[in-house]
C-alpha positions as CSV (number, residue, x, y, z in Angstrom):
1,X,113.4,63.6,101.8
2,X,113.0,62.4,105.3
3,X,109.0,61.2,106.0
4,X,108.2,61.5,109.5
5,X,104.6,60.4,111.2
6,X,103.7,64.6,111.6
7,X,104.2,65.3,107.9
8,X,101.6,62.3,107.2
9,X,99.7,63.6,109.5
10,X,100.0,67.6,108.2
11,X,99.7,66.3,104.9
12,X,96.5,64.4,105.5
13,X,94.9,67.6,107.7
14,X,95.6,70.0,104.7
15,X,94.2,67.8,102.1
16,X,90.7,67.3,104.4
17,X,90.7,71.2,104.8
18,X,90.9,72.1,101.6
19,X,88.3,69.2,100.7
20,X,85.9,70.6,103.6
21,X,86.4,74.6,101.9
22,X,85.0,73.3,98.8
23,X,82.1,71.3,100.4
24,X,81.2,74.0,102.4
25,X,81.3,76.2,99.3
26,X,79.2,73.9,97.9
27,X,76.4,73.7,100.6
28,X,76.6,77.7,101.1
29,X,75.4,78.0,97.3
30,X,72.8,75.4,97.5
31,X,71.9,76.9,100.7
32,X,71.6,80.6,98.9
33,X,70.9,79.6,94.9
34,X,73.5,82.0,94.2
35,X,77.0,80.9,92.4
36,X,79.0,83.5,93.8
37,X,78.4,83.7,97.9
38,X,81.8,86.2,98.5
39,X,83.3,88.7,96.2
40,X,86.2,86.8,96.5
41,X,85.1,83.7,95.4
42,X,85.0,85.5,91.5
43,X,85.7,88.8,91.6
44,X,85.0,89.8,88.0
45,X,81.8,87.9,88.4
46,X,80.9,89.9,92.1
47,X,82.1,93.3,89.9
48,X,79.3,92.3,87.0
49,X,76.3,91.0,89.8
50,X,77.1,94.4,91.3
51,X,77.0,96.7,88.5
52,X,73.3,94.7,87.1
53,X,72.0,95.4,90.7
54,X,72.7,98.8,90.2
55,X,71.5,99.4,86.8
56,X,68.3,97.4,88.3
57,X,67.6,99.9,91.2
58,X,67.9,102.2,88.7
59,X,65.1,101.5,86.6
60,X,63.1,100.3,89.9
61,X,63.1,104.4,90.8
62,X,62.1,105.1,86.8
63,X,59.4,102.9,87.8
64,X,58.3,104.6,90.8
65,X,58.2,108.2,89.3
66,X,56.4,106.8,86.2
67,X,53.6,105.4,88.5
68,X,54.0,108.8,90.7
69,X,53.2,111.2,87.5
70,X,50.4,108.5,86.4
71,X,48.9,109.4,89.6
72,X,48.8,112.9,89.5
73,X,48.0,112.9,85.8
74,X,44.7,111.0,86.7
75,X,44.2,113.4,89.2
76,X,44.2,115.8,87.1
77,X,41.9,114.3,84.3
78,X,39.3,113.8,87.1
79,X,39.6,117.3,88.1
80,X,39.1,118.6,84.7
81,X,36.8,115.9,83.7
82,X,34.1,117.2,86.5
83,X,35.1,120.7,85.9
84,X,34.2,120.5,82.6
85,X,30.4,118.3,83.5
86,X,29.9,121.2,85.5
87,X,30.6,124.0,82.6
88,X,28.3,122.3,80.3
89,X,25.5,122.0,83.0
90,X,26.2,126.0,83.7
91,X,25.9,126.6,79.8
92,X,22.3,124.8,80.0
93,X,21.1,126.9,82.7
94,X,22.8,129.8,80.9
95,X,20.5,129.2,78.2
96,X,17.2,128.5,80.1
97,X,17.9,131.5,81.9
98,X,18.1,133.7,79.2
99,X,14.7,132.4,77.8
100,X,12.2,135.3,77.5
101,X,9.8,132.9,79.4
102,X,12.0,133.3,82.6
103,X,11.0,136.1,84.8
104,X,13.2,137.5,88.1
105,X,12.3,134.9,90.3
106,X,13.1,132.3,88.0
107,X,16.5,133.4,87.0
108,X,17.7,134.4,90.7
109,X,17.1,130.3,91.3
110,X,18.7,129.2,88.3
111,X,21.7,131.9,89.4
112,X,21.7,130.0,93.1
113,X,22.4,126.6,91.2
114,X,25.1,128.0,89.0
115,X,27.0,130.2,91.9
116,X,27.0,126.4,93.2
117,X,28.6,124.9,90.6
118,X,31.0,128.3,90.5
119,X,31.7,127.5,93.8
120,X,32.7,123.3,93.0
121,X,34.7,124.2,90.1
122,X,36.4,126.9,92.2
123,X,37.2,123.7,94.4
124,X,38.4,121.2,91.3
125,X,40.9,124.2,90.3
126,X,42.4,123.8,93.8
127,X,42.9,120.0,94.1
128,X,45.6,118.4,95.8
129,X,47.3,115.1,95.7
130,X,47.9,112.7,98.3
131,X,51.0,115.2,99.6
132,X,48.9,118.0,99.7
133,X,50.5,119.8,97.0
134,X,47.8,121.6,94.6
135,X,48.3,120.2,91.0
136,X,47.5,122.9,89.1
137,X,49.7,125.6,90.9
138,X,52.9,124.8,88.6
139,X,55.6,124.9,90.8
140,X,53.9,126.7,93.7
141,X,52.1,123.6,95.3
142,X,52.2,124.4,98.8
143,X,49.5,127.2,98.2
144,X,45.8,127.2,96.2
145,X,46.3,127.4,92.5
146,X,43.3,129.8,93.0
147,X,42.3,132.5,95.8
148,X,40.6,135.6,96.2
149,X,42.9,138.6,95.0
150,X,42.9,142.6,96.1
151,X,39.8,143.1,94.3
152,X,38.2,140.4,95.9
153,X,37.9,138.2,92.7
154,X,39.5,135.0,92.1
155,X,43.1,134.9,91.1
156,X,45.9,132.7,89.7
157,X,48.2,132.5,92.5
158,X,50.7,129.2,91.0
159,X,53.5,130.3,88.1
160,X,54.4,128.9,85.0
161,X,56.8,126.6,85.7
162,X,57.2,123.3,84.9
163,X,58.9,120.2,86.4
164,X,60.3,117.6,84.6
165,X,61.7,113.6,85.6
166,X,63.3,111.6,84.8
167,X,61.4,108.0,83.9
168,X,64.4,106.3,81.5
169,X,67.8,107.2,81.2
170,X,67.1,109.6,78.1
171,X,63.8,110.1,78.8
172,X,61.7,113.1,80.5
173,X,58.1,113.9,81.2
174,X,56.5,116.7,82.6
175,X,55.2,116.1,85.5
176,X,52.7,119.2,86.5
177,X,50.8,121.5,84.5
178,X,49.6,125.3,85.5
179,X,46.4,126.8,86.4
180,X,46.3,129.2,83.4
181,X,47.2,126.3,81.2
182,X,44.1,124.0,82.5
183,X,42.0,127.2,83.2
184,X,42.6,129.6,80.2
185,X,41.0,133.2,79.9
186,X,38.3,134.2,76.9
187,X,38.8,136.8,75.0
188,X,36.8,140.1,74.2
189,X,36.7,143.1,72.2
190,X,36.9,146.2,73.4
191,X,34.5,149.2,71.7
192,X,37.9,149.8,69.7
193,X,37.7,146.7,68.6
194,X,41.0,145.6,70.1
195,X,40.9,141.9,72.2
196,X,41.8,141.4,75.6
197,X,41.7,138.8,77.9
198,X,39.6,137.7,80.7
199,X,40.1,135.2,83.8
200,X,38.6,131.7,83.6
201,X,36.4,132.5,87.0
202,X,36.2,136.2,85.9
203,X,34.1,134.9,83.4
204,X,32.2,132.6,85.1
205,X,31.0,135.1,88.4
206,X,30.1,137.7,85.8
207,X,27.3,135.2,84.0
208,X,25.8,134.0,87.5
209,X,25.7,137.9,88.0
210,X,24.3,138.1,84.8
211,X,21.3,135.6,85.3
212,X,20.6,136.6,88.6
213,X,20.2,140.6,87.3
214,X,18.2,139.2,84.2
215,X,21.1,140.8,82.1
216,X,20.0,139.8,78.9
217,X,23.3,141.0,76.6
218,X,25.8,139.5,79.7
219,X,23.7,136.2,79.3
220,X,24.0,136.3,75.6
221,X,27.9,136.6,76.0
222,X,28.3,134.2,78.6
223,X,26.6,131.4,76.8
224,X,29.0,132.0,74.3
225,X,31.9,132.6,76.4
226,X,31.2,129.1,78.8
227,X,31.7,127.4,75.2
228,X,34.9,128.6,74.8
229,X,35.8,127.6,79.0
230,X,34.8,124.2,78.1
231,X,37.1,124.0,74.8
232,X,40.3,125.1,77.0
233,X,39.2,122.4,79.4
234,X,38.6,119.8,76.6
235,X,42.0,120.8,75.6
236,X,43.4,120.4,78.8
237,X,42.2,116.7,79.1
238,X,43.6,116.0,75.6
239,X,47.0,117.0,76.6
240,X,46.4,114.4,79.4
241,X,45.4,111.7,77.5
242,X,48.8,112.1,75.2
243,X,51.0,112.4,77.9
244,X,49.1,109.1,79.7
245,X,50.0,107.6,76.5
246,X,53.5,108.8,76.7
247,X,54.2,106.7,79.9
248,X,52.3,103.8,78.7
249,X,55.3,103.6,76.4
250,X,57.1,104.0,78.8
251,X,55.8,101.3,81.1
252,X,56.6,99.0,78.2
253,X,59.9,100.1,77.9
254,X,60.7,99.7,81.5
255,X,59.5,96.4,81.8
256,X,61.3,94.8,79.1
257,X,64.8,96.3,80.4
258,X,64.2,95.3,83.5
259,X,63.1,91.6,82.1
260,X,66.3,91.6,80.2
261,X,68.7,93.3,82.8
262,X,66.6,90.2,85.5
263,X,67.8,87.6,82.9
264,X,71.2,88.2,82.5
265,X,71.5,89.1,86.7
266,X,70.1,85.1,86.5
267,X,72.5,83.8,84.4
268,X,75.6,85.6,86.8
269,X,74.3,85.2,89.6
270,X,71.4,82.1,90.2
271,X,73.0,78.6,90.9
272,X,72.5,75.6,88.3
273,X,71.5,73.4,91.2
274,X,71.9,70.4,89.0
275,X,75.8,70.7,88.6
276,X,75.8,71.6,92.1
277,X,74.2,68.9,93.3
278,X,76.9,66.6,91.4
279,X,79.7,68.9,92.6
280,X,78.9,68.7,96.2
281,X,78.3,64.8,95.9
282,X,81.8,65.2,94.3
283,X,83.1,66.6,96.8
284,X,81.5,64.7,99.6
285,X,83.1,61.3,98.1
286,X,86.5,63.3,97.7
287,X,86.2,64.0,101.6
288,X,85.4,60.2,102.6
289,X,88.1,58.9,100.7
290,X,90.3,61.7,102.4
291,X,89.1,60.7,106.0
292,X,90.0,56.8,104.9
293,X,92.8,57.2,104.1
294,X,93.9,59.1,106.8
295,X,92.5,56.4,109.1
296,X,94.6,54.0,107.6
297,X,97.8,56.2,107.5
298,X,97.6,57.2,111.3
299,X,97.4,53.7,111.9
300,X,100.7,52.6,110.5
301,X,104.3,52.4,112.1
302,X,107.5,51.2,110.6
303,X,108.1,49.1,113.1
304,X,105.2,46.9,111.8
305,X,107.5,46.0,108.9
306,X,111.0,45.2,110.8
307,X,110.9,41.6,111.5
């Protein structure tokens, strides 16, 4: 094998190089905290960081529509809460009104305050949420859950659709809930005796008519009726409260996959800097002894041993 001064020298250049790669390497993860800075570098350990960021992401948008639904559910159980304050102040005036003690005058006032309170619960049953989409039209949000039909009296204008999403991988939650579900109808009897129903604000314009005509059989009824308008709504908020519950589990859920997917990400992906420190100092020493050694090499000649 014939040694010439350029093969020292080559020699000596690629052993620095590769020495500099792997301090280099070694700054660029202290620089970043992570182990793995290229794909290359460890590709099944790039292919697992990848696939844990995904699955991550994932549960960050779970998140996101769980806290999304938890919004409009509170809207909702605020909605219904004051709708229902306001039936059970209508069902006290219902009941002063249709004391014998009240004369015309009397009841025509009491009728003013309660065609008010119509009026604001008219305005609960069309709420919107920050969008602008009404949450108790079902599927229809870009118009009122409630207007003013053909006749002239107040109609359900949503469907009965529902919408679910998705908040886990196998899990679902309903995410809006209909006007005739929140606002259900009371039923009569006919002279036949035969029941049929009658719409939520149906009921409720025909006992402020009946106080302010001094009706004293429509008041009787719509005491009792307004009873039954407040049970539907109490019903309502019930169905709330369990499906608030329902992603309360949830949250729980979320968070500790996402605790344990954050772990394991860590363990792939995070830098130990105390073997890094020690494997850049390694490498450091490795590239001064290189650099020595090639100051002494290049500094030789064979004639320095030819006497």
């Amino acid at each position: 094998m014939k040694i010439s001064t350029s093969f020292l020298f080559d020699r000596a250049t690629s052993q620095m190089t590769v020495v500099q790669g792997k301090l280099a390497k070694a700054q660029a993860q202290m620089a970043q905290g992570k182990q793995v800075i290229a794909p290359s570098d460890a590709p099944d350990q790039a292919s697992s960081i990848t696939r844990l960021k995904g699955i991550l992401a994932k549960q960050a948008s779970y998140t996101q529509a769980l806290e999304s639904t938890r919004t409009r559910f509170q809207a909702e159980e605020t909605a219904l809460g004051n709708v229902s304050d306001g039936l059970l102040r209508m069902r006290e005036l219902a009941i002063q009104a249709a004391n014998d003690t009240m004369g015309p005058v009397e009841r025509q006032a009491i009728g003013i305050e309660m065609a008010g309170l119509r009026d604001q619960i008219v305005s609960l049953a069309n709420t919107q949420d920050a969008s602008g989409a009404y949450i108790f039209a079902g599927s229809r949000v870009r118009e009122p859950a409630f207007g003013v039909g053909a006749e002239g009296t107040l109609v359900y204008q949503g469907d009965e659709t529902t919408i679910d999403v998705l908040v886990g991988d196998q899990r679902t939650v309903k995410v809006n809930r209909s006007g005739s579900d929140a606002f259900q109808r009371v039923i009569r009897l006919d002279q036949q005796g035969n029941a049929y129903g009658v719409g939520f604000f149906q009921a409720i314009n025909e006992m402020v008519e009946a106080v302010k005509q001094s009706d004293a059989a429509g008041m009787q009824r719509s005491i009792s009726e307004v009873s039954a308008l407040q049970d539907g709504v109490a019903l309502g908020l019930a169905q709330i409260g369990t499906d608030m519950n329902v992603l309360d589990s949830q949250q729980v859920v979320l968070e500790e996959t996402t605790l344990r997917l954050r772990s394991t990400l860590s363990s792939v992906e995070d830098l130990d800097y105390a073997e890094a420190i020690t494997q850049m100092n390694k490498e450091m020493l490795a590239l001064e002894a290189a650099q020595s050694s090639f100051a002494k090499i290049s500094q030789l000649s064979l004639f320095d041993y030819i006497k």
